[in-house]
C-alpha positions in Angstrom: -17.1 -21.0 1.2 -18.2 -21.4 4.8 -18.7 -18.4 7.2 -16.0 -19.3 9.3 -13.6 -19.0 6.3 -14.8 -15.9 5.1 -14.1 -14.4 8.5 -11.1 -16.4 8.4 -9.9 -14.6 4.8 -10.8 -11.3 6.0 -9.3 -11.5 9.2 -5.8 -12.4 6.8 -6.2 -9.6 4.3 -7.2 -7.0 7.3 -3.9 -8.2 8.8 -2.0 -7.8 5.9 -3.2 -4.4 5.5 -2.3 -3.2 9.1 1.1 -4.3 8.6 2.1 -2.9 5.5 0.8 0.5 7.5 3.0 -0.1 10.5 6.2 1.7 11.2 8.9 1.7 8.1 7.5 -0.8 6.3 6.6 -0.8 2.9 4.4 -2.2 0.4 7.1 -3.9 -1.2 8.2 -5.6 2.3 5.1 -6.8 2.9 4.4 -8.7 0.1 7.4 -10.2 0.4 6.3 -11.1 3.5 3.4 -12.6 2.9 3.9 -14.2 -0.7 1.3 -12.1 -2.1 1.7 -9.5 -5.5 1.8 -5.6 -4.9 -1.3 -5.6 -7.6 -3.3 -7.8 -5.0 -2.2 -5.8 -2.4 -3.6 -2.7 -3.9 -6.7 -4.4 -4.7 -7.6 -5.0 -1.6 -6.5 -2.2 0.2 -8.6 -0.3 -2.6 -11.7 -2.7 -1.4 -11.3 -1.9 2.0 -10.7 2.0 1.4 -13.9 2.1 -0.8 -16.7 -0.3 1.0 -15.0 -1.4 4.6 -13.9 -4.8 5.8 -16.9 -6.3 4.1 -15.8 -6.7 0.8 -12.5 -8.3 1.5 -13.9 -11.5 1.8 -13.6 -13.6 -1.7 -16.1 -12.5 -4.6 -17.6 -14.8 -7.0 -16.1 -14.8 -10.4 -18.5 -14.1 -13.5 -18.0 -16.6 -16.5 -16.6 -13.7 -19.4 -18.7 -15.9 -22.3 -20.9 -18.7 -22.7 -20.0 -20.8 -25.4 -23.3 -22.8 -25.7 -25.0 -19.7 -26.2 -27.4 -19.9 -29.1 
């Protein structure tokens, strides 16, 4: 992922955040709205809560097992 899309992706979620904060709105509505799941929601706004705008920007997924393993 380039720079410009990570700034891109967190510029999104950060939007997404402020607007599910805005006047008598909720969660629900918002991801609605934006065709996103409450649980991703949450995960994000947890993110940002926790560690700042920095760690809304997609994260590198760890394979679980290695099946050539010896």
């Amino acid at each position: 992922m380039t720079k410009a899309e990570q700034v891109r992706l967190v510029t999104w979620r950060s939007k997404i955040l402020q607007h599910a904060s805005g006047e008598n709105r909720t969660v629900s509505q918002t991801c609605r709205f934006f065709g996103i799941s409450r649980k991703t929601y949450y995960n994000w706004a947890n993110r940002q809560r926790t560690w700042g705008d920095a760690r809304l920007c997609g994260r590198g997924r760890v394979e679980q097992r290695c099946p050539r393993a010896t």
